[in-house]
PyMOL CGO cylinders between C-alpha atoms (Angstrom):
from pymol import cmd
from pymol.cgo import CYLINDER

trace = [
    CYLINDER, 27.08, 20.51, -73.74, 28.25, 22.44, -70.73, 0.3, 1, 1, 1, 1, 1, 1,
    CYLINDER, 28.25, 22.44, -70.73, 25.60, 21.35, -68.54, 0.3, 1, 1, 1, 1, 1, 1,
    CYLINDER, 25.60, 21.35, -68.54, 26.89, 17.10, -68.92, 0.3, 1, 1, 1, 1, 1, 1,
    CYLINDER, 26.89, 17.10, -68.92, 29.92, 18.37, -66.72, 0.3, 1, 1, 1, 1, 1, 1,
    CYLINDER, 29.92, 18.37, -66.72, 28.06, 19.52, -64.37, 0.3, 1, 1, 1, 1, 1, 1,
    CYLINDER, 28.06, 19.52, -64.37, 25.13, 17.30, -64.23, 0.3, 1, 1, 1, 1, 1, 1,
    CYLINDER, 25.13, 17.30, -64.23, 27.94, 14.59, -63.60, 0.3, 1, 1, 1, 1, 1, 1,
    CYLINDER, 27.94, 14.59, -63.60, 29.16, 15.95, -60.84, 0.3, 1, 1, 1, 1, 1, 1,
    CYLINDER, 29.16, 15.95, -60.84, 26.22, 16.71, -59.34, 0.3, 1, 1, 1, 1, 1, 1,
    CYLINDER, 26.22, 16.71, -59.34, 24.86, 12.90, -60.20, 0.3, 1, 1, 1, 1, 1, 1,
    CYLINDER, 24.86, 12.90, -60.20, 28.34, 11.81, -58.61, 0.3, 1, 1, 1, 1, 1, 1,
    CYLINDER, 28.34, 11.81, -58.61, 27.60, 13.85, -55.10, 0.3, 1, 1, 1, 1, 1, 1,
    CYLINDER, 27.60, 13.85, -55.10, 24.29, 12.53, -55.12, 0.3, 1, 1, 1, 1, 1, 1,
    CYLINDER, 24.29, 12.53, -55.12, 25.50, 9.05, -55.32, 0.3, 1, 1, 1, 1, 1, 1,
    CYLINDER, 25.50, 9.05, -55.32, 27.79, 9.86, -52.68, 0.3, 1, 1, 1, 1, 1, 1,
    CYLINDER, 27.79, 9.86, -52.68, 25.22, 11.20, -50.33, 0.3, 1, 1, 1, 1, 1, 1,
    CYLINDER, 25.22, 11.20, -50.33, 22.87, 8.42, -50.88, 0.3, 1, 1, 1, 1, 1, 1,
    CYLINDER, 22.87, 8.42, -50.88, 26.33, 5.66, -49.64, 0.3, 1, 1, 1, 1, 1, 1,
    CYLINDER, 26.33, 5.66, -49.64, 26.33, 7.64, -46.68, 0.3, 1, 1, 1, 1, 1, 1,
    CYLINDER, 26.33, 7.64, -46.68, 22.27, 7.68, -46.27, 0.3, 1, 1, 1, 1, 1, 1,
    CYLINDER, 22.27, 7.68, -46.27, 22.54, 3.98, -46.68, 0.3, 1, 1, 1, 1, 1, 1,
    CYLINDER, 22.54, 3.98, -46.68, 25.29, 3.49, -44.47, 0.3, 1, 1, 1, 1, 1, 1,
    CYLINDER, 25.29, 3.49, -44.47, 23.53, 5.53, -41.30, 0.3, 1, 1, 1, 1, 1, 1,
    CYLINDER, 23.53, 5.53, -41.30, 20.27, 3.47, -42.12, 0.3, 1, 1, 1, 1, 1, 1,
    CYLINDER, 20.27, 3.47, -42.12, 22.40, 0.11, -41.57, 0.3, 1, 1, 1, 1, 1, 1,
    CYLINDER, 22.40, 0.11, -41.57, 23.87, 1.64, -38.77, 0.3, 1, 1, 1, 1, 1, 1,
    CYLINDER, 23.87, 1.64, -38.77, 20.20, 2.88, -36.90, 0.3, 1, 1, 1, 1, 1, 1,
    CYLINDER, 20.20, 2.88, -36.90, 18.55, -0.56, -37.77, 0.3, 1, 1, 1, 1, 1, 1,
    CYLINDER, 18.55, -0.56, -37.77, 22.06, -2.15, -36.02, 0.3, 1, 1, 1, 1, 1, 1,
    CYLINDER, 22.06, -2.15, -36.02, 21.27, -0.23, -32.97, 0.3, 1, 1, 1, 1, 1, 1,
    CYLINDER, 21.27, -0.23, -32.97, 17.63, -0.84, -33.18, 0.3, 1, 1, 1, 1, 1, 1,
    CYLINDER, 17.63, -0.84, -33.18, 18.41, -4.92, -33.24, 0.3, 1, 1, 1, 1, 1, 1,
    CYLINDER, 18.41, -4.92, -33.24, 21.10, -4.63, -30.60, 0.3, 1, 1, 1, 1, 1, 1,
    CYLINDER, 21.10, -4.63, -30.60, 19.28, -2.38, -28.08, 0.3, 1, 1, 1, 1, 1, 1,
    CYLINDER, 19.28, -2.38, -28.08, 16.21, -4.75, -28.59, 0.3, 1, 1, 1, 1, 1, 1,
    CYLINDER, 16.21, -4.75, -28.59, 18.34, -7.82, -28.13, 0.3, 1, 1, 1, 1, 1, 1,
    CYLINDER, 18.34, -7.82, -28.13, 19.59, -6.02, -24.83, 0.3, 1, 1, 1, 1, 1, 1,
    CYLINDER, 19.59, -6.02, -24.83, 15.74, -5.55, -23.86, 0.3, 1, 1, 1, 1, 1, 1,
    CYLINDER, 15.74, -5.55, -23.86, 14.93, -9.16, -24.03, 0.3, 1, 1, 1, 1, 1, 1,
    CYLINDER, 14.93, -9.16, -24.03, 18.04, -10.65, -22.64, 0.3, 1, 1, 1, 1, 1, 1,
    CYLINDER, 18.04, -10.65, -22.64, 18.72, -8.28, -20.06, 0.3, 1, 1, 1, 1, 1, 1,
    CYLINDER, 18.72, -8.28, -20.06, 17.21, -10.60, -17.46, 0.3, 1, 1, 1, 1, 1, 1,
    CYLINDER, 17.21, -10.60, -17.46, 14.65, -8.24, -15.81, 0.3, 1, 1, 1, 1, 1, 1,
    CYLINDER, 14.65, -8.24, -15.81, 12.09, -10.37, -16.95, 0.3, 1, 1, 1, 1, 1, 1,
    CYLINDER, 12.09, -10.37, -16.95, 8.51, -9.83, -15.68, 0.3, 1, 1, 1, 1, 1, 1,
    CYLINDER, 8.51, -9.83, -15.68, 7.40, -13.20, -15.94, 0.3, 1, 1, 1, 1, 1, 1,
    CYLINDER, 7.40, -13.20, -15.94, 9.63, -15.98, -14.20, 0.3, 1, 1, 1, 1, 1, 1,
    CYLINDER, 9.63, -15.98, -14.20, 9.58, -19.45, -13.66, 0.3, 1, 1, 1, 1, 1, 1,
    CYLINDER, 9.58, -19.45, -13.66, 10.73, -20.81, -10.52, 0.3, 1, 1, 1, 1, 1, 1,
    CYLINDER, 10.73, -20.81, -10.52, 9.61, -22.59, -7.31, 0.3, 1, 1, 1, 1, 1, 1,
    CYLINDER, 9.61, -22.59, -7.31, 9.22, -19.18, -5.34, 0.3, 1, 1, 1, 1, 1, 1,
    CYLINDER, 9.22, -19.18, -5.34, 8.59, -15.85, -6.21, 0.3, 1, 1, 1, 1, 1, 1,
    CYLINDER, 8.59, -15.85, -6.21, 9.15, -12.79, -4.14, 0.3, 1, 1, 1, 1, 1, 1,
    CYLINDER, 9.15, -12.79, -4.14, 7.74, -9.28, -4.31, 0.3, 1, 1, 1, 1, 1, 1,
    CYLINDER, 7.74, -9.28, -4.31, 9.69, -6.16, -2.60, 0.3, 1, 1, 1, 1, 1, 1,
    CYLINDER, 9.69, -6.16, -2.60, 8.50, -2.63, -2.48, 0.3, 1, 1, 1, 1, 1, 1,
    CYLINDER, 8.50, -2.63, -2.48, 11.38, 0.17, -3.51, 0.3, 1, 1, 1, 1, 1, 1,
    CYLINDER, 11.38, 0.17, -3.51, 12.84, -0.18, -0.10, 0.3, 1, 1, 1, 1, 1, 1,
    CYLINDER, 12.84, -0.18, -0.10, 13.85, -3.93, -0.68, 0.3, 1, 1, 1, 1, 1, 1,
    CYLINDER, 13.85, -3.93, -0.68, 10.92, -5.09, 2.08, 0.3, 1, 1, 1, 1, 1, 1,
    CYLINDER, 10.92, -5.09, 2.08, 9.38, -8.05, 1.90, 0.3, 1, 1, 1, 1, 1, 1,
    CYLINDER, 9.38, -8.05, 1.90, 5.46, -7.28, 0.54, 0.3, 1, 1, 1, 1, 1, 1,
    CYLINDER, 5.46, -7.28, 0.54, 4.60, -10.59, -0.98, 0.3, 1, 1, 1, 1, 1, 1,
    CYLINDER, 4.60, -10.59, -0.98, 5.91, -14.23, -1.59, 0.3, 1, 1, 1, 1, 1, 1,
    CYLINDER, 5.91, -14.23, -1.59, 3.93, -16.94, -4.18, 0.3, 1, 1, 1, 1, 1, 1,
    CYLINDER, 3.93, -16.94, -4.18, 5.32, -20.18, -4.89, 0.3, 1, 1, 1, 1, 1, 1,
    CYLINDER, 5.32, -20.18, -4.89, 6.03, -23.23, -4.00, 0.3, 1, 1, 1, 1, 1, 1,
    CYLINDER, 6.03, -23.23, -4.00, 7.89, -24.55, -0.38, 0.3, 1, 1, 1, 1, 1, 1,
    CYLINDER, 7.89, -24.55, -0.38, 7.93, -27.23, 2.02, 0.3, 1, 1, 1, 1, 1, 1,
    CYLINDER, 7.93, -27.23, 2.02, 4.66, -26.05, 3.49, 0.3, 1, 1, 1, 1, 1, 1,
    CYLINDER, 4.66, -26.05, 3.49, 2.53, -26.33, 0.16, 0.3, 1, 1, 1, 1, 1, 1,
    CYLINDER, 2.53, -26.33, 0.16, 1.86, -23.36, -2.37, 0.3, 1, 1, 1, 1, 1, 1,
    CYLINDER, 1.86, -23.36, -2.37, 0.26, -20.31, -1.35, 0.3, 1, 1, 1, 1, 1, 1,
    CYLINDER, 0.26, -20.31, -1.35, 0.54, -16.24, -1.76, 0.3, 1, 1, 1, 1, 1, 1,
    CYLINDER, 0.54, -16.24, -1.76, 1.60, -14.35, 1.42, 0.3, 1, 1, 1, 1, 1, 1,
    CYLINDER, 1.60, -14.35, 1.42, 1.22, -11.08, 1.76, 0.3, 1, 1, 1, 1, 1, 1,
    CYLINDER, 1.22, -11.08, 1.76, 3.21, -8.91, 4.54, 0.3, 1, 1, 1, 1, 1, 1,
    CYLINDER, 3.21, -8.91, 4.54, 2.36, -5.37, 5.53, 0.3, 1, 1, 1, 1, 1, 1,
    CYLINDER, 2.36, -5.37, 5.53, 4.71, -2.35, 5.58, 0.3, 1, 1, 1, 1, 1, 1,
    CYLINDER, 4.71, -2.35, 5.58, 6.47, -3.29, 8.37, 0.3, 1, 1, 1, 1, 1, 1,
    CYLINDER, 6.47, -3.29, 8.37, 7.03, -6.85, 7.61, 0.3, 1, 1, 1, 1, 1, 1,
    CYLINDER, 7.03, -6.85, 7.61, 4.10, -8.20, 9.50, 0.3, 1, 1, 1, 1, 1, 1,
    CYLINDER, 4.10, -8.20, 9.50, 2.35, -11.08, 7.44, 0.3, 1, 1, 1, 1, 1, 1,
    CYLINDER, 2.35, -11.08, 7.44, -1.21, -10.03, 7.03, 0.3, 1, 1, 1, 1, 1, 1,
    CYLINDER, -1.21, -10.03, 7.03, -2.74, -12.59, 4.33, 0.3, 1, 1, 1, 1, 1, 1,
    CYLINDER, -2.74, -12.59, 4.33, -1.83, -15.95, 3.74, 0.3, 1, 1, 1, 1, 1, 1,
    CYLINDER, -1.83, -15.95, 3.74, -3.61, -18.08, 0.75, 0.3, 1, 1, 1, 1, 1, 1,
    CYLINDER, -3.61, -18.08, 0.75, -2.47, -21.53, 0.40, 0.3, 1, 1, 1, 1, 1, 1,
    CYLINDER, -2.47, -21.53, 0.40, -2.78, -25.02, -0.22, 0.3, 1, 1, 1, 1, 1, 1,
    CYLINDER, -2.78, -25.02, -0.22, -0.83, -27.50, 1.94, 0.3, 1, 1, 1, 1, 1, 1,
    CYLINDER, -0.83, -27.50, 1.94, 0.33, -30.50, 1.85, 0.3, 1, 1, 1, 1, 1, 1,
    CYLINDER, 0.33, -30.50, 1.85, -2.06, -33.04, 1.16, 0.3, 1, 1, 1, 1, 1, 1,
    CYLINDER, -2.06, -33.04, 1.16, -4.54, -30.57, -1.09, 0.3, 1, 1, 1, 1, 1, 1,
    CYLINDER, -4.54, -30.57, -1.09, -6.06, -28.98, 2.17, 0.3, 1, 1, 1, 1, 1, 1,
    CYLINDER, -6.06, -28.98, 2.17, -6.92, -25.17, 0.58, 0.3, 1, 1, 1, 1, 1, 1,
    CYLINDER, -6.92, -25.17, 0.58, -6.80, -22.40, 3.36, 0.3, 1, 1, 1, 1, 1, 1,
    CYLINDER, -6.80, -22.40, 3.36, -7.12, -18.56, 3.81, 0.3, 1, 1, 1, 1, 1, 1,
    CYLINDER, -7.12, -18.56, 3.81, -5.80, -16.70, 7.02, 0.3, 1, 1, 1, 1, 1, 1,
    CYLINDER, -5.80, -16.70, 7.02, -5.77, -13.13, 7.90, 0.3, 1, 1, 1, 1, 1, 1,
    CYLINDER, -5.77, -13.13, 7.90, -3.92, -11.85, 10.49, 0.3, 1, 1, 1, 1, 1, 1,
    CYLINDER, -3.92, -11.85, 10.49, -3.92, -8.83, 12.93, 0.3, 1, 1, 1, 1, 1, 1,
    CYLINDER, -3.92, -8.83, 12.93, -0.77, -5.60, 12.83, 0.3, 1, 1, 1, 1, 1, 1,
    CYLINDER, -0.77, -5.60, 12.83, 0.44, -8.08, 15.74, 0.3, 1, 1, 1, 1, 1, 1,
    CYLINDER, 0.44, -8.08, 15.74, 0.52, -11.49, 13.38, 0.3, 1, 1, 1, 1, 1, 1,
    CYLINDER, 0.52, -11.49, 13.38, -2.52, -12.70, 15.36, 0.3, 1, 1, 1, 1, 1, 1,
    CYLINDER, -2.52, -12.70, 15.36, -4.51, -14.72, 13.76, 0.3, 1, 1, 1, 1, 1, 1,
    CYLINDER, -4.51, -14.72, 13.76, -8.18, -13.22, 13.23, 0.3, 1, 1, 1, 1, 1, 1,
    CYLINDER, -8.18, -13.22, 13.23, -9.84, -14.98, 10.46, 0.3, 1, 1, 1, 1, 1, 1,
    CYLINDER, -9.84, -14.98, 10.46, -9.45, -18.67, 9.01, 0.3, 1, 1, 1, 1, 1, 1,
    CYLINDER, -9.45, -18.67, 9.01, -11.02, -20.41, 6.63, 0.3, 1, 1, 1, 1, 1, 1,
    CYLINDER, -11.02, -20.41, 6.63, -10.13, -24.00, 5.54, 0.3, 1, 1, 1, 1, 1, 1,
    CYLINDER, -10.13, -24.00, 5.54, -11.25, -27.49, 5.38, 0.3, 1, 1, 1, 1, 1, 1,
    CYLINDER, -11.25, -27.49, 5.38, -10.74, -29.51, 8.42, 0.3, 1, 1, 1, 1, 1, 1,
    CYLINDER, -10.74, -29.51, 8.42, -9.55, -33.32, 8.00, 0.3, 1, 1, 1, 1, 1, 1,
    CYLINDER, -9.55, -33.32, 8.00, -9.54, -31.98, 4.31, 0.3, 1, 1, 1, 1, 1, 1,
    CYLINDER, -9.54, -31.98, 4.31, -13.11, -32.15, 3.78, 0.3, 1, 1, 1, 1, 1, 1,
    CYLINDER, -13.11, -32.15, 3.78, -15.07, -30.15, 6.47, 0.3, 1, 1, 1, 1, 1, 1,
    CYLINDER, -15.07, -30.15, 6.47, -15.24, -26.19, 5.54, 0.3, 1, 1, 1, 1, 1, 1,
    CYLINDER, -15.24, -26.19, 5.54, -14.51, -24.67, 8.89, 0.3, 1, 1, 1, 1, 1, 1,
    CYLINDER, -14.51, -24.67, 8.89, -14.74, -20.43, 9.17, 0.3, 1, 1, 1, 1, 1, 1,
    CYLINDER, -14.74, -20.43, 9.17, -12.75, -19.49, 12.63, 0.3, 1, 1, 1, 1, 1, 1,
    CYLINDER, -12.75, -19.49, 12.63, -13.29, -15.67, 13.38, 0.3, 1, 1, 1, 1, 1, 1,
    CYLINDER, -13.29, -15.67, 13.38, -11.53, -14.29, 16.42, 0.3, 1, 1, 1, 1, 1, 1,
    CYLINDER, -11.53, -14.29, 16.42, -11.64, -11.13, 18.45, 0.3, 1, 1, 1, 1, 1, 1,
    CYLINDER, -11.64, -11.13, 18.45, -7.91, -10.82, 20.22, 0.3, 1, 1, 1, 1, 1, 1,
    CYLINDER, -7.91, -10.82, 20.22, -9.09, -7.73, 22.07, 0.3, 1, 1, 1, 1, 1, 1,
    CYLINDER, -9.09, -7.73, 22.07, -12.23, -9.01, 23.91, 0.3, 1, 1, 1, 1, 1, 1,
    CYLINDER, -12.23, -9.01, 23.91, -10.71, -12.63, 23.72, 0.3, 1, 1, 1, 1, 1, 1,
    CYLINDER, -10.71, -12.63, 23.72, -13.66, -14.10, 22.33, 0.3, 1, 1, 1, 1, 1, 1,
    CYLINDER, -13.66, -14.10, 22.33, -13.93, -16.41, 18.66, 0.3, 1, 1, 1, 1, 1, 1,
    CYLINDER, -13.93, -16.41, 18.66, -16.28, -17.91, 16.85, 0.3, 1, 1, 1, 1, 1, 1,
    CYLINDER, -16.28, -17.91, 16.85, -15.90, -21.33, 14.86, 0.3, 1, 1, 1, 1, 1, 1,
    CYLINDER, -15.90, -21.33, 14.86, -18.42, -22.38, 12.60, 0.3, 1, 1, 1, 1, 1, 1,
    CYLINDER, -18.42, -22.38, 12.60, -18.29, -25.85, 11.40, 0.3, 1, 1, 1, 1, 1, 1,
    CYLINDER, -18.29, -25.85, 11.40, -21.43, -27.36, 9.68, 0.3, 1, 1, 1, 1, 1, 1,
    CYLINDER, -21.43, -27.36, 9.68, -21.44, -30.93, 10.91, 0.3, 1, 1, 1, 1, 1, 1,
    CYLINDER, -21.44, -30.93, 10.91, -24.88, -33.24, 11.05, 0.3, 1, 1, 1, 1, 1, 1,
    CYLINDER, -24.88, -33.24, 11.05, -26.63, -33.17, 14.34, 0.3, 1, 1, 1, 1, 1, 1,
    CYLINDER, -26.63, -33.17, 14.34, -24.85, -30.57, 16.65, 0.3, 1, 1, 1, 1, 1, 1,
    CYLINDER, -24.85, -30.57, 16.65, -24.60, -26.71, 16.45, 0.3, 1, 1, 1, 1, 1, 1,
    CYLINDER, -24.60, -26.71, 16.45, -22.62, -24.91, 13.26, 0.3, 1, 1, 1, 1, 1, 1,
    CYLINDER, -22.62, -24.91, 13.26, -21.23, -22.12, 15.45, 0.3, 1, 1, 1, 1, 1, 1,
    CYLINDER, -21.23, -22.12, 15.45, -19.20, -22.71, 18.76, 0.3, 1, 1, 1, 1, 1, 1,
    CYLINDER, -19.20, -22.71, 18.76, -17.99, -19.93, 21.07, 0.3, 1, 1, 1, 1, 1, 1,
    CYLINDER, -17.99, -19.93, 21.07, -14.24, -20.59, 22.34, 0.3, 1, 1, 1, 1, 1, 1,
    CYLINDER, -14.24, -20.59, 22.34, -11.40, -19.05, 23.82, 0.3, 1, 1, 1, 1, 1, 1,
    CYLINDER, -11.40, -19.05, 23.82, -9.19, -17.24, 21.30, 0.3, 1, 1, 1, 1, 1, 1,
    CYLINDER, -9.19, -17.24, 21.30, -5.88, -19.43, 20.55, 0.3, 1, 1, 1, 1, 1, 1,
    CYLINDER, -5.88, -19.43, 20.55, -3.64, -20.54, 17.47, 0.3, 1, 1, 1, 1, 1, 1,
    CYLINDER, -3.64, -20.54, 17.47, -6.40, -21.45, 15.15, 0.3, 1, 1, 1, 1, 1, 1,
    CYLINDER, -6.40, -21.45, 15.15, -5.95, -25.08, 13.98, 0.3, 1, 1, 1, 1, 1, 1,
    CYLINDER, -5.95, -25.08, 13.98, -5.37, -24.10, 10.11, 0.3, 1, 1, 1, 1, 1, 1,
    CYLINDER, -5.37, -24.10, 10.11, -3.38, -26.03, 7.94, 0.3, 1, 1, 1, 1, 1, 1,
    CYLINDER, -3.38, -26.03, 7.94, -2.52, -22.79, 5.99, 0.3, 1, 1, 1, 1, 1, 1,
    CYLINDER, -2.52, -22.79, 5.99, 1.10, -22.17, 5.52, 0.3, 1, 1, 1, 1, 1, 1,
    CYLINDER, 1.10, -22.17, 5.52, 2.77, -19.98, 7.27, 0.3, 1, 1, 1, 1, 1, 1,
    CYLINDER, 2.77, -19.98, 7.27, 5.53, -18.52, 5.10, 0.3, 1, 1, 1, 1, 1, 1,
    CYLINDER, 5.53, -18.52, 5.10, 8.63, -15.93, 6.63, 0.3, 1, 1, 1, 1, 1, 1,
    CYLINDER, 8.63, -15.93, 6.63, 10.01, -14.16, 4.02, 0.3, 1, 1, 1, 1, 1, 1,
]
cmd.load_cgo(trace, "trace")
């Protein structure tokens, strides 16, 4: 009969032991909720929703815009030193465009649809001043040889 005293007490630390295991597995699946409550609501959401979007690399430049403006929708793309380099867009009016530009923001290569339904490719040397526009249109010649200048593309041209 010695050993009920002492089974007791040992039953009674046990029970003890297993309040305070409880209580620290309340309190870990607390912290669990909260810190994943703080994950989702912190607002560093990857996905947004908005009219424009705007990338920036870790020195807070400018690399990239997509969304929505005055000039249409389209995705710009800018080079290190802030230079746009790409611009893919549709303006107003549905008329779909591509332009690439040169380290100087010249513009090289366009490709869009003129009047909104002609495809028109516009490919431009700036050095030797020379470009070529191809245009498939019934009865005269696809490509034409002109003097380098602004191409007439209705792609957007975004400033960050």
């Amino acid at each position: 009969m010695a050993d009920v005293p002492e089974t007791t007490a040992r039953l009674a630390l046990l029970e003890q032991r297993l309040g305070r295991l409880r209580m620290l597995v309340w309190l870990a699946v607390l912290v669990a909720g909260a810190s994943l409550a703080w994950g989702l609501f912190e607002g560093n959401d990857p996905i947004s929703e908005g009219q424009l979007w705007v990338a920036k690399d870790p020195e807070g430049r400018v690399r990239g815009m997509f969304g929505v403006t005055n000039d249409g929708i389209g995705l710009t793309m800018y080079d290190s030193t802030g230079q746009m380099r790409l611009d893919v867009g549709i303006a107003p009016g549905g008329v779909p465009g591509i332009l690439l530009l040169s380290k100087q923001g010249e513009p090289v290569a366009a490709l869009n649809l003129v009047e909104g339904l002609v495809p028109t490719l516009r490919l431009t040397n700036v050095a030797e001043r020379a470009r070529i526009e191809i245009v498939p249109r019934a009865g005269q010649p696809p490509v034409v040889l002109k003097e380098p200048g602004q191409p007439d593309t209705l792609v957007a041209r975004r400033t960050p």
